[in-house]
Biotite code that builds the C-alpha atoms (Angstrom):
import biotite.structure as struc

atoms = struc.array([
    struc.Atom([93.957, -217.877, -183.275], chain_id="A", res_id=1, res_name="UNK", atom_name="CA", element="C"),
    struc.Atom([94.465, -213.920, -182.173], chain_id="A", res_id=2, res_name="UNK", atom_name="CA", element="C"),
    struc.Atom([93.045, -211.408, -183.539], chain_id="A", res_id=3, res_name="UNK", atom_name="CA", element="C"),
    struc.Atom([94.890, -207.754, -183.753], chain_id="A", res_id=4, res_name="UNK", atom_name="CA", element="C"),
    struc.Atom([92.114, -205.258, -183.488], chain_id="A", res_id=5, res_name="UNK", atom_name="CA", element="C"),
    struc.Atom([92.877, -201.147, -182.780], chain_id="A", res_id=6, res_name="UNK", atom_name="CA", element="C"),
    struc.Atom([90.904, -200.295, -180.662], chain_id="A", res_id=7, res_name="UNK", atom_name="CA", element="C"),
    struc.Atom([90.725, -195.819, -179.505], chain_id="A", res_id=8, res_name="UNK", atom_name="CA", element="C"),
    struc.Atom([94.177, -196.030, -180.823], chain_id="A", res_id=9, res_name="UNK", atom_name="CA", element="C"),
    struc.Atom([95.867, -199.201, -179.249], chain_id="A", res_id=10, res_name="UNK", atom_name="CA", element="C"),
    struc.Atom([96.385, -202.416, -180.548], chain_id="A", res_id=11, res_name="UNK", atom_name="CA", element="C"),
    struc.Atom([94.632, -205.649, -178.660], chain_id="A", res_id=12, res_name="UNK", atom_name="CA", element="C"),
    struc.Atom([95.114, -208.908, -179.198], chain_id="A", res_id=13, res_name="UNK", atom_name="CA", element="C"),
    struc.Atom([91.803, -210.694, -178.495], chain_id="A", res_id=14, res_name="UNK", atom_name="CA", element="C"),
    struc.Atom([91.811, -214.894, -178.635], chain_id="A", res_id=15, res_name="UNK", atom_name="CA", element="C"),
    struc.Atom([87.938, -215.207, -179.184], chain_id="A", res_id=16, res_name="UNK", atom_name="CA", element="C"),
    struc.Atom([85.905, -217.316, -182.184], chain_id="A", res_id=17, res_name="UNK", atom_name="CA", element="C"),
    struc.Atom([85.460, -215.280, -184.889], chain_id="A", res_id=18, res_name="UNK", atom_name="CA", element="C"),
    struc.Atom([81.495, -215.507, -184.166], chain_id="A", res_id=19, res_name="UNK", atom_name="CA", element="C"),
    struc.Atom([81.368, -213.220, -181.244], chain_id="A", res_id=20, res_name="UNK", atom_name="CA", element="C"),
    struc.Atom([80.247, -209.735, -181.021], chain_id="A", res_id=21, res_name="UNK", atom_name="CA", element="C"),
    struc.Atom([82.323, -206.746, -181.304], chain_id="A", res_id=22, res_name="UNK", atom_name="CA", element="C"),
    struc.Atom([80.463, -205.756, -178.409], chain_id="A", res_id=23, res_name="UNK", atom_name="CA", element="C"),
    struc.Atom([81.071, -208.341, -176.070], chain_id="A", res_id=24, res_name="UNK", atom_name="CA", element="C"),
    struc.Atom([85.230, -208.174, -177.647], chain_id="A", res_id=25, res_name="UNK", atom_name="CA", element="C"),
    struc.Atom([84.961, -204.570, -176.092], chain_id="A", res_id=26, res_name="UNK", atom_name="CA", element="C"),
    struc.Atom([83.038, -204.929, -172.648], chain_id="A", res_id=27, res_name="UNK", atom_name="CA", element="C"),
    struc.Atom([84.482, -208.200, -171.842], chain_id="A", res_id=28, res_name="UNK", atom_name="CA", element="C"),
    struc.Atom([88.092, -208.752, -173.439], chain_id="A", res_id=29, res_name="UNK", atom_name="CA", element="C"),
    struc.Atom([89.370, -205.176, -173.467], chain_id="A", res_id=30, res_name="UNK", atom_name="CA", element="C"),
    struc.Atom([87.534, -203.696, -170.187], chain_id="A", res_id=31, res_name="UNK", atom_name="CA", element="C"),
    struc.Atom([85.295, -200.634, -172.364], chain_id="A", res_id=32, res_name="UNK", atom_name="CA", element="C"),
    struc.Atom([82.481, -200.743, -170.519], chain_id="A", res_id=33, res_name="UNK", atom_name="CA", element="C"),
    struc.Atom([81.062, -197.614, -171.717], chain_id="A", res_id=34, res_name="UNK", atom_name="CA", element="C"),
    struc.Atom([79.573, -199.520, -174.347], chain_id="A", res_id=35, res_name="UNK", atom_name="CA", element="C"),
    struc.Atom([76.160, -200.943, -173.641], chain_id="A", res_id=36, res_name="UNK", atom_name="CA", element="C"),
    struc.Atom([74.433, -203.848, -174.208], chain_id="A", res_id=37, res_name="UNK", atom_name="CA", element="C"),
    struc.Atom([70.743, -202.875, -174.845], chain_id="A", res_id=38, res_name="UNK", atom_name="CA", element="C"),
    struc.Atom([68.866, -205.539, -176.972], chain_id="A", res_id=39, res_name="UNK", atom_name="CA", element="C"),
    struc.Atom([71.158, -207.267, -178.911], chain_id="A", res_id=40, res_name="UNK", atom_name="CA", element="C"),
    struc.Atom([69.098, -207.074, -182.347], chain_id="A", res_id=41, res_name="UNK", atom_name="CA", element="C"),
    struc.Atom([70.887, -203.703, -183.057], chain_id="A", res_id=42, res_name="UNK", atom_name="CA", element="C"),
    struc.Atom([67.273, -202.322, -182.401], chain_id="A", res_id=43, res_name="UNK", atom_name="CA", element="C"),
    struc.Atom([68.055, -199.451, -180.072], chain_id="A", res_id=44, res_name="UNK", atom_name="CA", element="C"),
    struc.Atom([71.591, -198.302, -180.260], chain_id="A", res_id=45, res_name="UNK", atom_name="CA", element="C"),
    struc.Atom([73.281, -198.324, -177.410], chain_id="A", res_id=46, res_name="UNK", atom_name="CA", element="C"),
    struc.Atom([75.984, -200.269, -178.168], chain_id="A", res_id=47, res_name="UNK", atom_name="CA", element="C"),
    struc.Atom([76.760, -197.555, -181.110], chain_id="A", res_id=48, res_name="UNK", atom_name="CA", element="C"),
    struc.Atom([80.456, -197.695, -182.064], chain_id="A", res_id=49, res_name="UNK", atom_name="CA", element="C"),
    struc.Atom([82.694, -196.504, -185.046], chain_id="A", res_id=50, res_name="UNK", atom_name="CA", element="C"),
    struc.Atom([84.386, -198.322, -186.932], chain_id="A", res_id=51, res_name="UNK", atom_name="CA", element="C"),
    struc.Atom([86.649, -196.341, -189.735], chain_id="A", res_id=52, res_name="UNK", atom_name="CA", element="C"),
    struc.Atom([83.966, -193.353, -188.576], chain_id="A", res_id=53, res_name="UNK", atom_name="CA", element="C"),
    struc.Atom([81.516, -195.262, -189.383], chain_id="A", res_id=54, res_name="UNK", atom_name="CA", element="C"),
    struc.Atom([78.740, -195.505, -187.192], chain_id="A", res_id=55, res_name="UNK", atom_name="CA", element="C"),
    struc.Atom([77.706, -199.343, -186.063], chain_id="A", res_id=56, res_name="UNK", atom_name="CA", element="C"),
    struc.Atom([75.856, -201.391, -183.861], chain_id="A", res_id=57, res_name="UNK", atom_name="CA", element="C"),
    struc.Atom([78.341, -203.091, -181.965], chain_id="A", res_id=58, res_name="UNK", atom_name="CA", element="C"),
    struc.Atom([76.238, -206.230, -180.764], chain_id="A", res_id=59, res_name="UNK", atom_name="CA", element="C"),
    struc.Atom([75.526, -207.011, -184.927], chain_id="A", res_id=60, res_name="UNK", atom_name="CA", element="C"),
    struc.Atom([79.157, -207.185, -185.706], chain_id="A", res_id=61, res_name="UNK", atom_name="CA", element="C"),
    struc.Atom([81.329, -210.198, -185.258], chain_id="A", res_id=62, res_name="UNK", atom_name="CA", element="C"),
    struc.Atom([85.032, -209.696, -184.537], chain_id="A", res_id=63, res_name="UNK", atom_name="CA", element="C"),
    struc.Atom([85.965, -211.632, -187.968], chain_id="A", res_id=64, res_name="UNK", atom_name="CA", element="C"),
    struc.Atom([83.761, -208.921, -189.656], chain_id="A", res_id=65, res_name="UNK", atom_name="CA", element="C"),
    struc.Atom([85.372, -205.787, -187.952], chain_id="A", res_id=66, res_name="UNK", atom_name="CA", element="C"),
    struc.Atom([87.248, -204.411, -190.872], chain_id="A", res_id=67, res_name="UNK", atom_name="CA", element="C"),
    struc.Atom([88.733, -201.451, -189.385], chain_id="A", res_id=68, res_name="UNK", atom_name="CA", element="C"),
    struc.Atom([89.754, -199.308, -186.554], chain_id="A", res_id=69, res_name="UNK", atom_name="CA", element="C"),
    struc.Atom([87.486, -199.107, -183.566], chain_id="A", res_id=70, res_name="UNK", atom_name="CA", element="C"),
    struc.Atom([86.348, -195.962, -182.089], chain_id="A", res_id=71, res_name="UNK", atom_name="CA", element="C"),
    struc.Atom([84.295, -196.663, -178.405], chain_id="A", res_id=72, res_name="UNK", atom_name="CA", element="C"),
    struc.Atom([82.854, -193.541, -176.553], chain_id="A", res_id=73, res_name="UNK", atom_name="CA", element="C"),
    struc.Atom([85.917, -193.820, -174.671], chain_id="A", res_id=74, res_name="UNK", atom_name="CA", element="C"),
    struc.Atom([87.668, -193.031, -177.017], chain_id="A", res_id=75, res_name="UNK", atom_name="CA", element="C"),
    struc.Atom([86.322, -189.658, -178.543], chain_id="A", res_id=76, res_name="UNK", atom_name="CA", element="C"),
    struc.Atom([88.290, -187.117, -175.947], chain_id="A", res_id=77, res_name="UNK", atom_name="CA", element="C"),
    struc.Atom([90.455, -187.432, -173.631], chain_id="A", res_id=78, res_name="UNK", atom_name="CA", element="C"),
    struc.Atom([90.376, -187.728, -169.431], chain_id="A", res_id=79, res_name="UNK", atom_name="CA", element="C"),
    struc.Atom([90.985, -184.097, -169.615], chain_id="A", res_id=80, res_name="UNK", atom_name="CA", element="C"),
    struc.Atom([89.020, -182.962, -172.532], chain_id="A", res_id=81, res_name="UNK", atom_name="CA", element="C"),
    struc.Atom([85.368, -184.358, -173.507], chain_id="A", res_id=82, res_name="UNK", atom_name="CA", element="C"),
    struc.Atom([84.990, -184.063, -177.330], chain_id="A", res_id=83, res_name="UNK", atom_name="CA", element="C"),
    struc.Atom([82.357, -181.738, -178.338], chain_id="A", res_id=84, res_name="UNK", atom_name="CA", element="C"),
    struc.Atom([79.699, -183.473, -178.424], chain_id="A", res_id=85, res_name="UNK", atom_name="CA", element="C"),
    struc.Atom([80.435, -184.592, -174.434], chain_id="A", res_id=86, res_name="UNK", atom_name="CA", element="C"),
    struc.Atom([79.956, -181.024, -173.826], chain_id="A", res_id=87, res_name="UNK", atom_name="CA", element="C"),
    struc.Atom([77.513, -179.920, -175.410], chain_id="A", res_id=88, res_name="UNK", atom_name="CA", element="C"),
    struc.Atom([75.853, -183.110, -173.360], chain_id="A", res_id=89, res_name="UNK", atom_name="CA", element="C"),
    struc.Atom([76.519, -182.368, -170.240], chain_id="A", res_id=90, res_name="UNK", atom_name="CA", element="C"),
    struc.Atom([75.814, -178.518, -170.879], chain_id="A", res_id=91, res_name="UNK", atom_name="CA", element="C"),
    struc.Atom([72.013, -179.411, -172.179], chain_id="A", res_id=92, res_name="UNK", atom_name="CA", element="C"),
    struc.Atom([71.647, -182.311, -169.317], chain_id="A", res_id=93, res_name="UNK", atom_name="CA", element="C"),
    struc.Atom([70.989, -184.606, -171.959], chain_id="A", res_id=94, res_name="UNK", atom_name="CA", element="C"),
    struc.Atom([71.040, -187.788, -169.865], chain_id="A", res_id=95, res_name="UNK", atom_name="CA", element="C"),
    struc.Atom([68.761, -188.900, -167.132], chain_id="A", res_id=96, res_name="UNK", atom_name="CA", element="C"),
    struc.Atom([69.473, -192.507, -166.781], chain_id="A", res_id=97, res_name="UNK", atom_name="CA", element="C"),
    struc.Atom([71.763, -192.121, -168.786], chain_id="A", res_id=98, res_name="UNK", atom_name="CA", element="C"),
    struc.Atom([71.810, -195.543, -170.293], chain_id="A", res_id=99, res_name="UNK", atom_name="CA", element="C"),
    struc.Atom([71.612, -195.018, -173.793], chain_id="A", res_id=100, res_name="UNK", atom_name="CA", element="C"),
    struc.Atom([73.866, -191.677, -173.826], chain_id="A", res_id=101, res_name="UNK", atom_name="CA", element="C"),
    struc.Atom([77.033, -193.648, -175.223], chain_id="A", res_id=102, res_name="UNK", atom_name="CA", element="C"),
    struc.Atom([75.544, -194.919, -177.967], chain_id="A", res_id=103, res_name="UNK", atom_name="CA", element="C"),
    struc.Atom([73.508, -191.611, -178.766], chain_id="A", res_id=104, res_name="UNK", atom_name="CA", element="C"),
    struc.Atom([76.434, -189.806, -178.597], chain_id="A", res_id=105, res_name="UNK", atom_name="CA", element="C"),
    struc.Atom([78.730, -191.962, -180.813], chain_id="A", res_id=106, res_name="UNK", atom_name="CA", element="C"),
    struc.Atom([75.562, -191.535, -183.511], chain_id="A", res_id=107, res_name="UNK", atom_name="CA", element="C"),
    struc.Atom([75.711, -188.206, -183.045], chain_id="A", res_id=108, res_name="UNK", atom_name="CA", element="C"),
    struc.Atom([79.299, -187.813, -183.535], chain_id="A", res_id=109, res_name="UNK", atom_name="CA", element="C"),
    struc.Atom([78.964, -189.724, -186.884], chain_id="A", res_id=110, res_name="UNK", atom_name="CA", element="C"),
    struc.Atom([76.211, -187.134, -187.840], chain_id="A", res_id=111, res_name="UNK", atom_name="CA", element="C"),
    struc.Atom([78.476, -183.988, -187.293], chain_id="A", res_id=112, res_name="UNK", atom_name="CA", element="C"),
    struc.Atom([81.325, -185.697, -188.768], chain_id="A", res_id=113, res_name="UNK", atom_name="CA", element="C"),
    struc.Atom([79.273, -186.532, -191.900], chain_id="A", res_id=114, res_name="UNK", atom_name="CA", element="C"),
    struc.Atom([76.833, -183.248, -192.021], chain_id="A", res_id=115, res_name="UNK", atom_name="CA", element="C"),
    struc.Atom([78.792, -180.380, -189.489], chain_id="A", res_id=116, res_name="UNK", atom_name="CA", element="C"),
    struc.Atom([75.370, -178.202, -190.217], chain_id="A", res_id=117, res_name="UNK", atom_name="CA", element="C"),
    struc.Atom([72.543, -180.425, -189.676], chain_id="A", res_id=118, res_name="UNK", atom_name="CA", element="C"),
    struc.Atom([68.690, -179.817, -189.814], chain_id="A", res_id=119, res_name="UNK", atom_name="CA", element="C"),
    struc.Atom([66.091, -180.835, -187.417], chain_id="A", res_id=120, res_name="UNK", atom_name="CA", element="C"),
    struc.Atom([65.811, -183.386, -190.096], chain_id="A", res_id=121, res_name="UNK", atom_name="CA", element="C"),
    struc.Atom([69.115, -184.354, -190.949], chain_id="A", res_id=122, res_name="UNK", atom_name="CA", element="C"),
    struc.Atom([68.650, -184.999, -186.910], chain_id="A", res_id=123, res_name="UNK", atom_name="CA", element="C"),
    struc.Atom([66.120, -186.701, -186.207], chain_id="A", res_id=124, res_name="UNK", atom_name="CA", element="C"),
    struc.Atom([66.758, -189.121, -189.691], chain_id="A", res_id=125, res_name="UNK", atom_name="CA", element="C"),
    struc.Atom([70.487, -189.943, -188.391], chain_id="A", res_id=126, res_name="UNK", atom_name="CA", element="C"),
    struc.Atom([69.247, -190.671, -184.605], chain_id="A", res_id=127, res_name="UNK", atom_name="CA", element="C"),
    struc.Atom([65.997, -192.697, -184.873], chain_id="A", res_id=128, res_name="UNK", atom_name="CA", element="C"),
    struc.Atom([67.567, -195.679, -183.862], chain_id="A", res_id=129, res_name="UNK", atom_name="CA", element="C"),
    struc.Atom([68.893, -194.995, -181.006], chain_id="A", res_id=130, res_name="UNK", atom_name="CA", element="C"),
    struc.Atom([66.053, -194.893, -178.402], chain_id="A", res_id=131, res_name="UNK", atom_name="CA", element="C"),
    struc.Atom([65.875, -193.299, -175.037], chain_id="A", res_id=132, res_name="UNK", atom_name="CA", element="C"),
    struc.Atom([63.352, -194.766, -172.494], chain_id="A", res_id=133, res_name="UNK", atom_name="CA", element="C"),
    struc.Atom([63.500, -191.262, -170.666], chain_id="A", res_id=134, res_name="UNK", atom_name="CA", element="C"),
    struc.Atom([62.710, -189.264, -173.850], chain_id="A", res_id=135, res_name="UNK", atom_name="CA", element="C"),
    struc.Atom([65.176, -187.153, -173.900], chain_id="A", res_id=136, res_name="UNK", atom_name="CA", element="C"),
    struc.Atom([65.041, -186.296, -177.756], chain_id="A", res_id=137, res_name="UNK", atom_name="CA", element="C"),
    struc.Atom([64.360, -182.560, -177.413], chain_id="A", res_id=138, res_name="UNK", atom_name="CA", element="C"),
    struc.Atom([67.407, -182.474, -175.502], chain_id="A", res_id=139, res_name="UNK", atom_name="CA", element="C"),
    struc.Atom([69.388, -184.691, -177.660], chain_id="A", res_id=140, res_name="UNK", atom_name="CA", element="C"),
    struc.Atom([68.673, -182.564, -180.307], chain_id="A", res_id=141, res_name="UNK", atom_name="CA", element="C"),
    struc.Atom([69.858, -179.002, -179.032], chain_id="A", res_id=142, res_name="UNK", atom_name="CA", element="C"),
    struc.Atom([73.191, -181.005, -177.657], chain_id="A", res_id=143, res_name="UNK", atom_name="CA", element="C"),
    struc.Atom([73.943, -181.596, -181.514], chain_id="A", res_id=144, res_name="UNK", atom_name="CA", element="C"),
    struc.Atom([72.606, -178.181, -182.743], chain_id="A", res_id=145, res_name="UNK", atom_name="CA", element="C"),
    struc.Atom([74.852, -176.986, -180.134], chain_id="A", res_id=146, res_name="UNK", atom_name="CA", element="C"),
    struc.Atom([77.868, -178.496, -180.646], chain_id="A", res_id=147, res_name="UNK", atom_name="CA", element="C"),
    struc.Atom([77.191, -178.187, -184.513], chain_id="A", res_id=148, res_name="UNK", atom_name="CA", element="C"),
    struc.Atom([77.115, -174.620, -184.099], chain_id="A", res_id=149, res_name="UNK", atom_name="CA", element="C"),
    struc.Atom([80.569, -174.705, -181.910], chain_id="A", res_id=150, res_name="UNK", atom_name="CA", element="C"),
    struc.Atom([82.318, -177.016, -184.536], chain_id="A", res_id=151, res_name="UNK", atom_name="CA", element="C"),
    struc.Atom([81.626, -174.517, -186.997], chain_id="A", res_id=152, res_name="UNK", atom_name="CA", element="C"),
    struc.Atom([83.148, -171.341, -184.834], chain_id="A", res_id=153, res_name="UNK", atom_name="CA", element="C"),
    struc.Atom([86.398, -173.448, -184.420], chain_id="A", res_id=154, res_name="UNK", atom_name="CA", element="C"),
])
């Protein structure tokens, strides 16, 4: 049987058992490849989604338990706009590999849509489980405190 999911905005229809992972649904059925597949334990984040803003390891989810609309990193700007938290990104040269940057970015997003002011603390607490084999964190962190800051001037 199909299932209707809205996914960045669109409607799919997806023909799947109701078993399998949202992530797999979004690399696989749909073609979102921006989502990764790191460990598949929802141990280190980078297969971060949100779903109804809420921020959710995508490989932990199955499709019959998605209960809302889908937001991939895809889908936070637009081909000719990055959302915020893109830029502020690419401006700190967050990623190296570059591996885990989706899903560290769709946390982050989450974080500055939940607290728009956040604290080294209110940082580090929101992204510690998202991990980054090139240690990036000090980076990570001025890219939010960044675009924090520029959410609040707009």
């Amino acid at each position: 049987m199909a299932t209707a999911l809205k996914i960045n905005g669109k409607t799919h229809q997806v023909d799947l058992p109701d078993d399998v992972p949202l992530l797999w649904v979004l690399r696989d059925e749909v073609g979102l490849t921006g989502t990764k597949f790191g460990c598949g334990v929802a141990a280190c984040g980078a297969c971060t989604v949100h779903i109804d803003g809420e921020s959710v390891r995508s490989c932990q989810v199955a499709l019959s338990d998605v209960w809302g609309e889908v937001t991939t990193i895809e889908g936070l700007g637009t081909p000719d706009a990055m959302a915020m938290i893109q830029q502020a990104w690419v401006e700190h040269q967050v990623a190296q590999c570059g591996y885990c940057q989706s899903g560290q970015i769709m946390q982050a997003a989450a974080l500055l849509a939940e607290n728009p002011s956040p604290t080294d603390q209110d940082i580090d607490d929101a992204m510690q489980g998202n991990l980054c084999r090139c240690g990036t964190y000090p980076r990570i962190r001025a890219a939010i405190h960044d675009a924090a800051s520029k959410l609040n001037e707009a």
